[in-house]
C-alpha positions as CSV (number, residue, x, y, z in Angstrom):
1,X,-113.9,-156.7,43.7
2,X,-114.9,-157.3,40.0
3,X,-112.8,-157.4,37.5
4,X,-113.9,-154.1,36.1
5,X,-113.0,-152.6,38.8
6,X,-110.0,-154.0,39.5
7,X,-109.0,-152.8,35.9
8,X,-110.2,-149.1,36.6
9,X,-108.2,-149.4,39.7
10,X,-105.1,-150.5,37.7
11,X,-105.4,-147.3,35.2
12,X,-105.8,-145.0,38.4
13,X,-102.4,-146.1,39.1
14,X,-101.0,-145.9,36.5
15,X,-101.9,-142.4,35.6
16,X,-100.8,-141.1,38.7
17,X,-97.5,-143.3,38.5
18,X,-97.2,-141.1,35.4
19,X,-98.3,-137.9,36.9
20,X,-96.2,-138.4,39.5
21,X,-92.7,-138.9,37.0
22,X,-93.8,-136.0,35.1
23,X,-93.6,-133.9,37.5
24,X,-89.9,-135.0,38.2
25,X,-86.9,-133.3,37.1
26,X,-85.3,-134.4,34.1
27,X,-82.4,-136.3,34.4
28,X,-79.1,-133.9,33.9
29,X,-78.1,-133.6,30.2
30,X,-74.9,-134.1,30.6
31,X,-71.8,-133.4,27.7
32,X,-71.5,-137.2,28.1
33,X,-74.6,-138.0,26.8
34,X,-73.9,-135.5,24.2
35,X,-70.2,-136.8,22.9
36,X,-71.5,-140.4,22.8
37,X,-74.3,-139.5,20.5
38,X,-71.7,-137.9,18.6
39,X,-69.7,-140.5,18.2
40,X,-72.4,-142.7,16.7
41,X,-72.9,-143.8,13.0
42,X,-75.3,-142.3,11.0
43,X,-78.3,-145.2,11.7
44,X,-77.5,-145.2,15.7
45,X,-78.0,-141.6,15.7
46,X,-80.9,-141.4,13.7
47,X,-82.6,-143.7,16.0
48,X,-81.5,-142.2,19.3
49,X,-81.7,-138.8,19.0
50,X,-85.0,-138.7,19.6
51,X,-85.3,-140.9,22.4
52,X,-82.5,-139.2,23.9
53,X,-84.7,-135.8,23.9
54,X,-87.5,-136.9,25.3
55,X,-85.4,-138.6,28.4
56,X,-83.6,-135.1,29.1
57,X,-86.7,-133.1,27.7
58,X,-85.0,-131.3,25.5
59,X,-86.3,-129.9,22.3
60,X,-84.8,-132.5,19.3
61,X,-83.3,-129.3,17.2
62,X,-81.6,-128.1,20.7
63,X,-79.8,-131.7,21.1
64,X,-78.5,-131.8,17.3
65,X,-77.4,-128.3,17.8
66,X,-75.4,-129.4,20.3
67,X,-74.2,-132.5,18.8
68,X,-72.7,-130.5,15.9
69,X,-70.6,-128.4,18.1
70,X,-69.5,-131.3,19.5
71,X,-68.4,-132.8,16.1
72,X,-67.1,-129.5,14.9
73,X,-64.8,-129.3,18.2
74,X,-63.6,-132.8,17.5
75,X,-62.9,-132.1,13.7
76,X,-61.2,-129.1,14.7
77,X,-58.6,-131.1,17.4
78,X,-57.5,-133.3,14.6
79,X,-54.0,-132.5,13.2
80,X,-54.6,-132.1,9.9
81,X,-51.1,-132.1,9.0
82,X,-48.7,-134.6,10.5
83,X,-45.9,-131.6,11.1
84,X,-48.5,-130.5,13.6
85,X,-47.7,-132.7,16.0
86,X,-44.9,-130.6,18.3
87,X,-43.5,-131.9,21.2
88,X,-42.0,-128.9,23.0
89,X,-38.0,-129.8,23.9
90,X,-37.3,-130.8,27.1
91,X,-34.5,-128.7,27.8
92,X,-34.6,-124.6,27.7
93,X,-33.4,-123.4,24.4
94,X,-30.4,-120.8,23.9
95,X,-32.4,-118.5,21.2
96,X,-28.8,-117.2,19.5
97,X,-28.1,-120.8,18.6
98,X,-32.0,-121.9,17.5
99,X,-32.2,-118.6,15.2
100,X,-28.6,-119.5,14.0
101,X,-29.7,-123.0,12.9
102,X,-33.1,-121.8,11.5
103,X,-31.1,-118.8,9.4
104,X,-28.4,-121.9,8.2
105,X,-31.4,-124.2,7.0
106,X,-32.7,-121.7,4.8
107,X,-29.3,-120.4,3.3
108,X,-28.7,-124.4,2.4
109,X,-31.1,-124.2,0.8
110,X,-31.9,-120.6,-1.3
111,X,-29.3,-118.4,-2.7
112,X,-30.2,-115.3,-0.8
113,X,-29.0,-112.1,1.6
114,X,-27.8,-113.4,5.1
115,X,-30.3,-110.3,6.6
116,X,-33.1,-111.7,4.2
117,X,-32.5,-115.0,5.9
118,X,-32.2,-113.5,9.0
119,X,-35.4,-112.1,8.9
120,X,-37.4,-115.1,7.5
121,X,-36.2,-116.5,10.9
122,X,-37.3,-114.2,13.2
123,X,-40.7,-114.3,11.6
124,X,-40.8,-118.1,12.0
125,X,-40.0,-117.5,15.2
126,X,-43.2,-114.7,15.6
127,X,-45.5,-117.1,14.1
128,X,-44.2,-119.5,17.3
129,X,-45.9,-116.5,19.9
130,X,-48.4,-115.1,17.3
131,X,-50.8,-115.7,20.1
132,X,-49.0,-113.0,22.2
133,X,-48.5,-110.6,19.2
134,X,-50.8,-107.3,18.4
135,X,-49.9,-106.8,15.2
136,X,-49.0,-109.8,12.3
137,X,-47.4,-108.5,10.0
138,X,-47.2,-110.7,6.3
139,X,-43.9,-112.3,5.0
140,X,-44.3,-111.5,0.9
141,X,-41.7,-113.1,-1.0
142,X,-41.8,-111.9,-4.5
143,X,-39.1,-111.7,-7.1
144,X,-38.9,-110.0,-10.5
145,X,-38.6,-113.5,-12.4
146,X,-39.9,-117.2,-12.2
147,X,-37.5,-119.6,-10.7
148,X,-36.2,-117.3,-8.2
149,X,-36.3,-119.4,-5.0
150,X,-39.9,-118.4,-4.0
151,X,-41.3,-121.8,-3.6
152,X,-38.9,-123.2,-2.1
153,X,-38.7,-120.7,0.9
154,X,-42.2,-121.3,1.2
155,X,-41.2,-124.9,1.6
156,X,-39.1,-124.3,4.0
157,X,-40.7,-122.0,6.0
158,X,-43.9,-124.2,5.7
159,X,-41.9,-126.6,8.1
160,X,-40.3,-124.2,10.3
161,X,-43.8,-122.3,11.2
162,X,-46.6,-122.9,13.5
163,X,-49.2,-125.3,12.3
164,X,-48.2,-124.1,8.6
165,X,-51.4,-124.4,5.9
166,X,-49.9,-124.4,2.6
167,X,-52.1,-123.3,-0.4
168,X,-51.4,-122.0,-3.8
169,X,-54.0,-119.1,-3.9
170,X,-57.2,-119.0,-1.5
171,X,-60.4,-117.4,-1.4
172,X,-62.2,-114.9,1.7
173,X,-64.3,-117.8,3.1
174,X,-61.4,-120.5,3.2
175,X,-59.1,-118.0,4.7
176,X,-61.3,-117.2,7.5
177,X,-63.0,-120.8,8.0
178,X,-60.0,-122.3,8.3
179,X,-58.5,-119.4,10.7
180,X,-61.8,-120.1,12.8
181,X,-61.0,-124.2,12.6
182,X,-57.4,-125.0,12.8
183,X,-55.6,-121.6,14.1
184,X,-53.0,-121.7,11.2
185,X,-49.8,-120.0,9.3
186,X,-50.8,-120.0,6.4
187,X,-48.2,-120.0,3.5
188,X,-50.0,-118.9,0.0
189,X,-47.9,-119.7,-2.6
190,X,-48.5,-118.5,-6.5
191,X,-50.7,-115.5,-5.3
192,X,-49.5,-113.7,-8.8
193,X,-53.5,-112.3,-9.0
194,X,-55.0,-113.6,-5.9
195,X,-55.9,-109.7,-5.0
196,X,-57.0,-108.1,-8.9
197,X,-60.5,-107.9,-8.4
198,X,-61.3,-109.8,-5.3
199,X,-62.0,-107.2,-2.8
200,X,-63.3,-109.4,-0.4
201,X,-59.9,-111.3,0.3
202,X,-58.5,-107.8,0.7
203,X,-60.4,-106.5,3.0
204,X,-59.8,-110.4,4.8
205,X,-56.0,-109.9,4.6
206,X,-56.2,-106.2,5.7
207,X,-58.8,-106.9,8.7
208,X,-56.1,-109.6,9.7
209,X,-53.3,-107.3,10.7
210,X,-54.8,-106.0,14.3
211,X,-55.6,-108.8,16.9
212,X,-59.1,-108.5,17.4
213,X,-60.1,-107.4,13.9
214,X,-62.3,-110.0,11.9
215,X,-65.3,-109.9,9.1
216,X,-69.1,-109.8,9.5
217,X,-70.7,-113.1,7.9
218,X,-73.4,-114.8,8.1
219,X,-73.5,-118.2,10.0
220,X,-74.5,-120.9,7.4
221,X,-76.0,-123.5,9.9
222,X,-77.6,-120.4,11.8
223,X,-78.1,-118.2,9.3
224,X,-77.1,-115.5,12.0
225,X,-74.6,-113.1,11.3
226,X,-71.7,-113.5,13.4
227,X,-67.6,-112.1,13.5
228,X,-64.9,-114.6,12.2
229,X,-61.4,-114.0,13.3
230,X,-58.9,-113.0,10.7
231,X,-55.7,-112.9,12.7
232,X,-53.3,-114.9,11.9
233,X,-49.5,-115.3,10.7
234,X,-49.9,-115.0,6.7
235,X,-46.5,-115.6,4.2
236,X,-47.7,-114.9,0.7
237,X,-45.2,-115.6,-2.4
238,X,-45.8,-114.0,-5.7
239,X,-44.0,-112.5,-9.2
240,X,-43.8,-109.0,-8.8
241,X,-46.2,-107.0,-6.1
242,X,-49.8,-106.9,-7.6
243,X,-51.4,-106.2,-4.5
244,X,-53.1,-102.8,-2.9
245,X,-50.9,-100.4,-1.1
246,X,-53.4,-101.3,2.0
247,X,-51.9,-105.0,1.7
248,X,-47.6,-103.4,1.0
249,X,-47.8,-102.0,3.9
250,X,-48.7,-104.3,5.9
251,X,-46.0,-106.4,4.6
252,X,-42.4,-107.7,5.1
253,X,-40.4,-107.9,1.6
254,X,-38.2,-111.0,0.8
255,X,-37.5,-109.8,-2.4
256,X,-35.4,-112.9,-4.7
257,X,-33.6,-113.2,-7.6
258,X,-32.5,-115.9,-9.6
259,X,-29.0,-117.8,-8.7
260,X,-26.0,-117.4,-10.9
261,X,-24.2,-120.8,-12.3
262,X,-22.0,-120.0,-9.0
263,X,-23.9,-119.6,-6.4
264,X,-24.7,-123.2,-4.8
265,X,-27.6,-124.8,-2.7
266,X,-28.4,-127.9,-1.9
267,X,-31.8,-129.6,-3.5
268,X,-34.7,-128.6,-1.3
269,X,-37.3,-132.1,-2.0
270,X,-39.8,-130.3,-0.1
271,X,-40.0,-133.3,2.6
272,X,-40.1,-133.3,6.3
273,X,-37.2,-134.5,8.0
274,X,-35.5,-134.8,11.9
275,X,-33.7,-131.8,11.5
276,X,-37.2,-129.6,10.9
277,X,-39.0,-131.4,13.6
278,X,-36.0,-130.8,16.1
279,X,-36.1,-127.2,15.1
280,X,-39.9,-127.2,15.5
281,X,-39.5,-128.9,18.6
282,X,-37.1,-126.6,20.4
283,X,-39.4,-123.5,18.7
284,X,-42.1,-125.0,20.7
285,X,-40.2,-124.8,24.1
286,X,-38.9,-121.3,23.2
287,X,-42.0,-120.0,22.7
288,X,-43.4,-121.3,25.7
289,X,-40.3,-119.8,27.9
290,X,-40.4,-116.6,26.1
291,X,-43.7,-115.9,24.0
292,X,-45.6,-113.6,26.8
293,X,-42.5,-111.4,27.9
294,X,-41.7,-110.4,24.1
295,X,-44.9,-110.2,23.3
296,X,-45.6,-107.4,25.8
297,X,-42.2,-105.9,24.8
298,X,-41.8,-102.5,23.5
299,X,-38.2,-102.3,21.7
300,X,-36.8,-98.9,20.7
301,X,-37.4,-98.1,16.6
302,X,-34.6,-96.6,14.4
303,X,-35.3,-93.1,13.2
304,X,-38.1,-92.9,10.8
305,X,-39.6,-95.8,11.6
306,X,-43.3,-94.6,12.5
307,X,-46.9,-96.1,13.4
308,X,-47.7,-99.1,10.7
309,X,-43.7,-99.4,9.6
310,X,-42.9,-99.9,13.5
311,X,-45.9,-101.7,13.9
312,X,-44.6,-104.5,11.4
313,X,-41.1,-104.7,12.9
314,X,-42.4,-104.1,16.5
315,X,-42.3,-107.8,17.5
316,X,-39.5,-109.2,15.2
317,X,-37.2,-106.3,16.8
318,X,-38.1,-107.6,20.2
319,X,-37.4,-111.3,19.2
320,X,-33.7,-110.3,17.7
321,X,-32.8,-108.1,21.0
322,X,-33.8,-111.1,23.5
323,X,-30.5,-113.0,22.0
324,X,-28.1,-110.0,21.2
325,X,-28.6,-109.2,17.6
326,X,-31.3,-106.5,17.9
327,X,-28.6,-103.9,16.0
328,X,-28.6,-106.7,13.1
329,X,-32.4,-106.6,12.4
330,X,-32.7,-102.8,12.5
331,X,-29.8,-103.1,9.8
332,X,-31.9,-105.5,8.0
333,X,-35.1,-103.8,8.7
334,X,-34.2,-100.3,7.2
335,X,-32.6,-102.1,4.2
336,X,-35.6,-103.8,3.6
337,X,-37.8,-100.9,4.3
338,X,-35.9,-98.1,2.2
339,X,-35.9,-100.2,-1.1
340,X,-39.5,-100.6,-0.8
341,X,-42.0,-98.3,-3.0
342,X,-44.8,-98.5,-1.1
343,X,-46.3,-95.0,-1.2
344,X,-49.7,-94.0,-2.2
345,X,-50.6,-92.3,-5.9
346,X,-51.3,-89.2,-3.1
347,X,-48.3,-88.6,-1.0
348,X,-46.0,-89.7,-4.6
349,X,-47.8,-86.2,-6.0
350,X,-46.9,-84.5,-2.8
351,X,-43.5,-85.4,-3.6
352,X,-43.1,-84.2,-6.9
353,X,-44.7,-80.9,-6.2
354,X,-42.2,-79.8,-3.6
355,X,-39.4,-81.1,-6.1
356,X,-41.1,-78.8,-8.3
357,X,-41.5,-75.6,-5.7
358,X,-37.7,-76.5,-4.9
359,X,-37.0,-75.8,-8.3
360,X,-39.1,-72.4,-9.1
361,X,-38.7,-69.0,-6.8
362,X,-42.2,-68.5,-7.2
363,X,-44.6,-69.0,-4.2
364,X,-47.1,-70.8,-6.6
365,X,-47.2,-73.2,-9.5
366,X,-50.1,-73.4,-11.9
367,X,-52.0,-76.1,-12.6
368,X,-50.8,-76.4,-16.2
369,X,-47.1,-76.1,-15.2
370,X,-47.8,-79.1,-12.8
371,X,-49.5,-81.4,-15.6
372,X,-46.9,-80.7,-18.1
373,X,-44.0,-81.0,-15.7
374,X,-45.9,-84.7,-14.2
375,X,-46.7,-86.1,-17.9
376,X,-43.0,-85.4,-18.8
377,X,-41.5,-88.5,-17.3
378,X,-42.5,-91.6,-19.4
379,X,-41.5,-93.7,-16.7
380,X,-44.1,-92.0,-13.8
381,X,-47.4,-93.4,-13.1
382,X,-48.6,-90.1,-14.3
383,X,-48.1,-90.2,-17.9
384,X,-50.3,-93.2,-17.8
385,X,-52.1,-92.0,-15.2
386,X,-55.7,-93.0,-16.5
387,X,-55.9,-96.3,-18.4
388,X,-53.1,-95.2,-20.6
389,X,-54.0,-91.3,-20.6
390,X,-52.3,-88.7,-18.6
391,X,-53.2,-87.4,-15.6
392,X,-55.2,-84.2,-15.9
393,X,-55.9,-80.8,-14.0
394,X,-59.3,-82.4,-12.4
395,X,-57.1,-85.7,-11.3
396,X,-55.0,-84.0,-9.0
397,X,-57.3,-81.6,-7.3
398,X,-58.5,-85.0,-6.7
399,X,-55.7,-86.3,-5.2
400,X,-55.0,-83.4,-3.3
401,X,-58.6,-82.8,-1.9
402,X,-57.5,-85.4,0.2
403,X,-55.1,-83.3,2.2
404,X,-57.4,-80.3,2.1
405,X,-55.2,-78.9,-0.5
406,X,-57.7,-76.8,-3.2
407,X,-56.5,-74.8,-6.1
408,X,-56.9,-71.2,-6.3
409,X,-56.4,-68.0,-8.6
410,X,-52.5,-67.7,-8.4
411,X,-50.3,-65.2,-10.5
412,X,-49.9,-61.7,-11.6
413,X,-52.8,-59.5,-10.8
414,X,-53.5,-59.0,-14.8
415,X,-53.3,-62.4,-15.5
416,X,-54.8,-64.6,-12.9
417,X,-55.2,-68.7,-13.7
418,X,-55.8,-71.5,-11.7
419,X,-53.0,-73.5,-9.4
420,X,-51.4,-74.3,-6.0
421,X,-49.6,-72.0,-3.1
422,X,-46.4,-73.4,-1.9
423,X,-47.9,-72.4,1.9
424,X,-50.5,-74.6,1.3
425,X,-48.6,-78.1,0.8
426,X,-46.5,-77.2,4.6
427,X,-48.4,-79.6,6.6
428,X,-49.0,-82.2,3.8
429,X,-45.4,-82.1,3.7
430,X,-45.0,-82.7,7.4
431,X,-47.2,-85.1,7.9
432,X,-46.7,-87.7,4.9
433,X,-43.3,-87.1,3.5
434,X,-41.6,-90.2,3.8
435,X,-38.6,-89.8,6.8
436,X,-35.0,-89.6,5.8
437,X,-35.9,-89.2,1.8
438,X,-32.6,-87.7,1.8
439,X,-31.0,-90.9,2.7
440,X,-32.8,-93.7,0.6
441,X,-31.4,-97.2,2.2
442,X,-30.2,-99.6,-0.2
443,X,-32.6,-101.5,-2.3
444,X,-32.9,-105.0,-0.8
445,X,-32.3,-106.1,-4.0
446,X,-29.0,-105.3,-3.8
447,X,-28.6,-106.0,-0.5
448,X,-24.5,-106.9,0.3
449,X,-23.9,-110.5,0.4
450,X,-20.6,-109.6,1.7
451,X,-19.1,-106.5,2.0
452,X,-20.5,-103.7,0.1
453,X,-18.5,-103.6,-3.4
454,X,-17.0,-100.1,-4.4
455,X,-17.9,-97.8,-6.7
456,X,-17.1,-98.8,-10.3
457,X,-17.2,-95.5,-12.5
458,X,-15.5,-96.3,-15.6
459,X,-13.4,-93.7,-15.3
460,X,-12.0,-95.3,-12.1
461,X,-11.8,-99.2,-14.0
462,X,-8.1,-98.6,-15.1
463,X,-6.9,-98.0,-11.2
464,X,-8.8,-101.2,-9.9
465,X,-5.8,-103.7,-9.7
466,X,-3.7,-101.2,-7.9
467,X,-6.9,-100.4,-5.2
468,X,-6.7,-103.2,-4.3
469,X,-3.5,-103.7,-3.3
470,X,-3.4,-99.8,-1.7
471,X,-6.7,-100.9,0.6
472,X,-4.6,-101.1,3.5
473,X,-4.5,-98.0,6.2
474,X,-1.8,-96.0,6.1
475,X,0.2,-94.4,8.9
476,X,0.9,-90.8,8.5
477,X,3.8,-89.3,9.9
478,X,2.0,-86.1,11.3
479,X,0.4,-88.5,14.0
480,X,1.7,-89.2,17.3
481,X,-0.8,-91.9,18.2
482,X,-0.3,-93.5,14.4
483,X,-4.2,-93.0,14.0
484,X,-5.3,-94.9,10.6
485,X,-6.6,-91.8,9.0
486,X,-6.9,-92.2,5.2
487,X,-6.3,-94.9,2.8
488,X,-4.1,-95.2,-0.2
489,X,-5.5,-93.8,-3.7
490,X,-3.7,-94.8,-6.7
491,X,-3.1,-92.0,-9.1
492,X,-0.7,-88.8,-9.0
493,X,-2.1,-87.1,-6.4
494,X,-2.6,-90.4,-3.6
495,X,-1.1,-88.4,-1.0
496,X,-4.1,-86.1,0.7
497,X,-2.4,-85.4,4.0
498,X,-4.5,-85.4,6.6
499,X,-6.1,-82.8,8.6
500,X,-4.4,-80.4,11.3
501,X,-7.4,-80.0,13.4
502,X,-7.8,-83.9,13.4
503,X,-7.5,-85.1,16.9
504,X,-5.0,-87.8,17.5
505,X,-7.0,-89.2,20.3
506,X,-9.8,-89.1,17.7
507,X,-12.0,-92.5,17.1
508,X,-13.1,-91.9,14.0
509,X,-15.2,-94.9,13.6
510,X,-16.8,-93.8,16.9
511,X,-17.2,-90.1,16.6
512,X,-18.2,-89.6,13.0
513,X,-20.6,-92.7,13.0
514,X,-24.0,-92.3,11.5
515,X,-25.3,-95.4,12.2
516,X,-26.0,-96.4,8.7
517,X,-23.4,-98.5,8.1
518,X,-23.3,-100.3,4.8
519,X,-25.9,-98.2,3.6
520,X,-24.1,-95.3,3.6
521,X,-23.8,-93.6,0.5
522,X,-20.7,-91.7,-0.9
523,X,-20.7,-87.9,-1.0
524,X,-18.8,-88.6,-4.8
525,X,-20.6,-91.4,-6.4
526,X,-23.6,-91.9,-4.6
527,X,-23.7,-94.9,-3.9
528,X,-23.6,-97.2,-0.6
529,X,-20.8,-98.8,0.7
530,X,-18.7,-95.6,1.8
531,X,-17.0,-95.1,5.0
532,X,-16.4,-92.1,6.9
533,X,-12.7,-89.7,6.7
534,X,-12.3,-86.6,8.1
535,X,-11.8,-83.3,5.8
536,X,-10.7,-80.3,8.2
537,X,-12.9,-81.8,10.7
538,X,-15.7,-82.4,8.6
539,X,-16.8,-86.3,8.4
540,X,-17.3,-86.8,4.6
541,X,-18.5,-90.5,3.4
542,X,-16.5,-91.8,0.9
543,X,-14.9,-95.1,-1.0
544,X,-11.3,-95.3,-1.3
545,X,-11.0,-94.4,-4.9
546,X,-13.4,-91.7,-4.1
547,X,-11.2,-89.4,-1.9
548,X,-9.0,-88.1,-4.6
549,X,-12.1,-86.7,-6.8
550,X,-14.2,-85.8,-4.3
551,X,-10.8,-83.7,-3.0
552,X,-10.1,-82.4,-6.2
553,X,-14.1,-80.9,-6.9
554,X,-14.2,-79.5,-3.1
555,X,-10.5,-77.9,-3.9
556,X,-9.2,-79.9,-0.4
C-alpha cells in the first residue's frame, strides 16, 4: 500500500474515531466540577471555562450561570459578623432563668421600666424562632430627647439577637438583599427620617410583617423580575415616631427617657463579651428545644386586644406563658399598648364626632358645627389640618367617605343645610372605635418603676407625712373575721366605717378584681395606681388619701 493511501486510510480512522465519541454521552456535569471552577482565580478561570464546556457540552453562559450561584452560596455561608458564630448549649435550658438573665443585662445597663426590659427580652427571644413565627412584629425604641438610652439598647440587643445586622439608616434594596443573603435581625439605629419620603422602604418594612410577604424586583444579573423575601426580625431606634401609621402599628414601643443624676448603670462599651455569647449560646439550645411548639401556639389575648394588636403580641405572649410569666407580659403589653397613639386621621374624626353627638340632643350635627367645634382645639391635628390651615367641610367628607359615611340635608324643615346623622356613624363606631377608651392604660412613659406613686393634688400635699405613716390596714371592730377593709385617712373625718352588707368571708382582692392592676385609675383623681374598697357593696377604685373626698362628694 502506497503511502497515499495509507494516509487516506489514517483520516478514515480518525473521522470515525471522532464520529464515533461524538455520538457518546457527555461526561456528567457534576456540582464538583462546578465548585472547583469556582474556587479558581480570576486567570485559571478564564482559561478553563471554556474547556470545561465543551467537555460536558454545555453552553459557556449556562456553566458561568452556574458558577455564580455557586459563589453567591458560598459568600452567603460566610459569618459576616464574628457573634454569628453560636454554638447551641449542651445542656437544656430552664427559660425563667435565661429570660431573667437576659432582662438583668439590659437593666445593667439602661435606666428603664422592668416590663420595658422584660419585653426587649422576649423579643430577643422571638428573633431566636423567627423562623417558626407568622407575624414579626418591629421593636421601635424612640424617646422624646437625645441621650436617652436608645443606642445603647440597640447595643445590647444587637448581641443578644439572631445573627444581628447593625446599621444606622438603610435603604429598600439593602434591606431586602441582605434579607435574601444572610437571614438577619436587623437593628437600625438613628432612623430619625429613614421613612419621610421614601415610600419604597415602607412598603419593604410593611411587606415584612406577614411570613410570606416580599417585593417584586427585578433580577440584576437576569434582568427577570423575581420576589425577594422581606421577613425578618426588624428593631428600629429613633427621636420621636416619624413613621406611617401602616409602620406604628406594626410595631412594639420601647419608649425612653433620659436618666436622672440618681438613677445608675454601668458603662455599656458596646463590645462582645463571655457573658453575651453564653446567653447567645443557651438562646440557641432554647430555640431549638422550644421554637416549633410556640411557634404554632395560640395564647389567649386580654380584652381588646384584636387582629394586628394581637398579631404583634401573639408570639411574645406565647414565649412568656412557656416559663410562668404570661400574666406579666399581658400587664406589660396593655401598658405599652394603651399609651400608644397610633390611630388613623379617620377613626381620630370618628372619635370626636361621637364626643360631639354625646354632647348635643340633637340626632344630627352640621357640617359647620363640626369644623368650628374640630378647629377649636390648637393642640388637634385639625387646626393644622392642611399644611398649617384648618381642616375644612370638603376634608372630612373625605375622611368619612371612607366609612361610607356622606353628608346630607339635616335640620329644621325651613331651614335645611348640610351635615351628618348620628344613625349614620353606628357601625363606624362599632367597628373602629378603639376597645376600652373608657379605660386608657397608663402611658408607658410613665410606666411604675416600683409601685405606682399616689395621687399628689395639692390640696392633699399638707397630709402626706401623716399617709404615710396611716398606710397600714386597719382592723375594724364590726368584723368577726378581722377582714382589712379600709385604710387609714388622715384628716377629721379618717373614720369611714365600713359597710353592713360587706361580707366577712369577703376576698376583696379576689372578688372586686378587674384585672388591671396598676393601671387602674381612681374614681377621685383619675389617675392609676388605685386599689379597690368596698362602698355598700359597690367596689370603687381608689388611693388612700382618696377615700375621704371621694366619700364626702358621693355623700357615703
Amino acid at each position: 500500500m502506497s503511502d497515499e493511501k495509507e494516509g487516506d486510510e489514517l483520516v478514515r480512522k480518525l473521522a470515525e474515531l471522532a464520529k464515533k465519541k461524538e455520538s457518546e454521552p457527555p461526561p456528567e456535569l457534576t456540582s464538583e466540577v462546578v465548585i472547583n471552577l469556582a474556587g479558581m482565580t480570576p486567570l485559571q478561570y478564564a482559561q478553563q471555562l471554556a474547556r470545561e464546556a465543551k467537555k460536558y457540552k454545555t453552553p459557556v453562559k449556562l456553566l458561568e450561570k452556574a458558577v455564580e450561584a455557586v459563589k453567591v452560596e458560598q459568600e452567603s455561608e460566610k459569618l459576616l459578623e464574628p457573634h454569628w458564630e453560636v454554638i447551641p448549649a449542651e445542656e437544656a435550658v430552664d427559660a425563667a432563668s435565661l429570660f431573667a438573665k437576659i432582662e438583668a443585662r439590659i437593666l445593667q445597663h439602661v435606666a428603664m421600666p422592668k416590663q420595658l426590659a422584660f419585653v426587649c427580652a422576649l423579643w430577643t427571644g422571638q428573633s431566636w424562632i423567627h423562623e417558626h413565627a407568622t407575624y414579626s412584629p418591629i421593636l421601635y425604641v424612640t424617646s422624646a430627647e437625645r441621650d436617652s438610652g436608645k443606642t445603647t439598647i440597640m447595643g445590647i440587643i444587637g448581641f443578644l439577637v439572631r445573627r444581628s445586622l447593625s446599621s444606622v439608616g438603610i435603604s429598600a434594596a439593602a434591606l431586602y438583599r441582605s434579607i435574601e443573603k444572610w437571614h438577619p435581625t436587623f437593628v437600625i439605629d438613628e432612623a430619625d427620617e429613614a421613612f419621610v419620603d421614601n415610600p419604597e422602604l415602607r412598603q419593604v418594612i410593611n411587606s415584612g410583617w406577614t411570613r410570606g410577604q416580599g417585593v417584586v424586583r427585578c433580577d440584576p444579573d437576569t434582568n427577570e423580575p423575581r420576589k425577594f423575601s422581606t421577613f425578618c426580625p426588624k428593631a428600629i431606634a429613633s427621636k420621636g415616631k416619624k413613621a406611617p401609621d401602616t409602620i406604628l402599628s406594626r410595631a412594639i414601643f420601647i419608649t425612653q427617657k433620659r436618666r436622672t443624676k440618681a438613677e445608675r448603670v454601668a458603662h455599656f462599651s458596646h463590645v462582645d463579651d463571655g457573658g453575651f455569647q453564653r446567653l447567645r449560646s443557651q438562646l440557641a439550645r432554647w430555640a431549638a428545644d422550644n421554637g416549633a411548639v410556640l411557634g404554632s401556639a395560640q395564647p389567649a389575648m386580654p380584652e381588646g386586644f384584636l387582629n394586628r394588636l394581637a398579631s404583634n403580641w401573639q408570639l411574645m405572649f406565647a414565649i412568656a406563658d412557656s416559663f410562668g410569666e404570661g400574666k406579666r407580659a399581658r400587664e406589660a403589653a396593655r401598658q405599652i399598648a394603651g399609651g400608644t397613639d397610633l390611630i388613623s386621621a379617620g377613626v381620630e374624626l370618628l372619635q370626636d364626632l361621637k364626643a360631639m353627638f354625646n354632647a348635643s340632643t340633637l340626632d344630627y350635627l352640621t357640617s359647620k358645627a363640626i369644623i368650628a367645634s374640630l378647629i377649636a382645639d390648637p393642640e388637634k391635628r385639625w387646626a393644622e389640618w392642611n399644611r398649617g390651615k384648618p381642616i375644612t367641610e370638603k376634608g372630612v367628607a373625605g375622611l368619612l367617605h371612607e366609612y361610607q359615611i356622606i353628608s346630607r340635608d339635616v335640620g329644621p324643615e325651613d331651614r335645611r343645610v348640610k351635615g351628618y346623622r348620628k344613625a349614620d356613624f353606628a357601625d363606624a363606631w362599632n367597628r373602629y372605635e378603639p376597645p376600652e377608651k373608657e379605660s386608657t392604660p397608663s402611658d408607658p412613659d410613665n410606666l411604675p418603676r416600683s409601685r405606682a406613686e399616689p395621687c399628689n393634688d395639692s390640696i392633699f400635699a399638707e397630709n402626706s407625712a401623716a399617709q404615710d405613716e396611716l398606710a397600714a390596714r386597719e382592723k375594724f371592730d364590726g368584723f368577726s373575721s378581722e377582714i382589712n377593709a379600709l385604710r387609714g385617712c388622715a384628716g377629721k373625718n379618717a373614720e369611714i366605717a365600713p359597710s353592713s352588707k360587706f361580707s366577712a368571708d369577703l376576698d376583696l382582692d379576689a372578688d372586686f378584681d378587674d384585672g388591671l392592676g396598676a393601671l387602674r385609675r381612681c374614681a377621685h383623681c383619675g389617675r392609676p395606681g388605685a386599689e379597690i374598697w368596698n362602698f355598700d357593696g359597690r367596689a370603687v377604685p381608689l388611693h388612700d388619701i382618696c377615700q375621704q373626698p371621694w366619700a364626702d362628694k358621693e355623700g357615703v
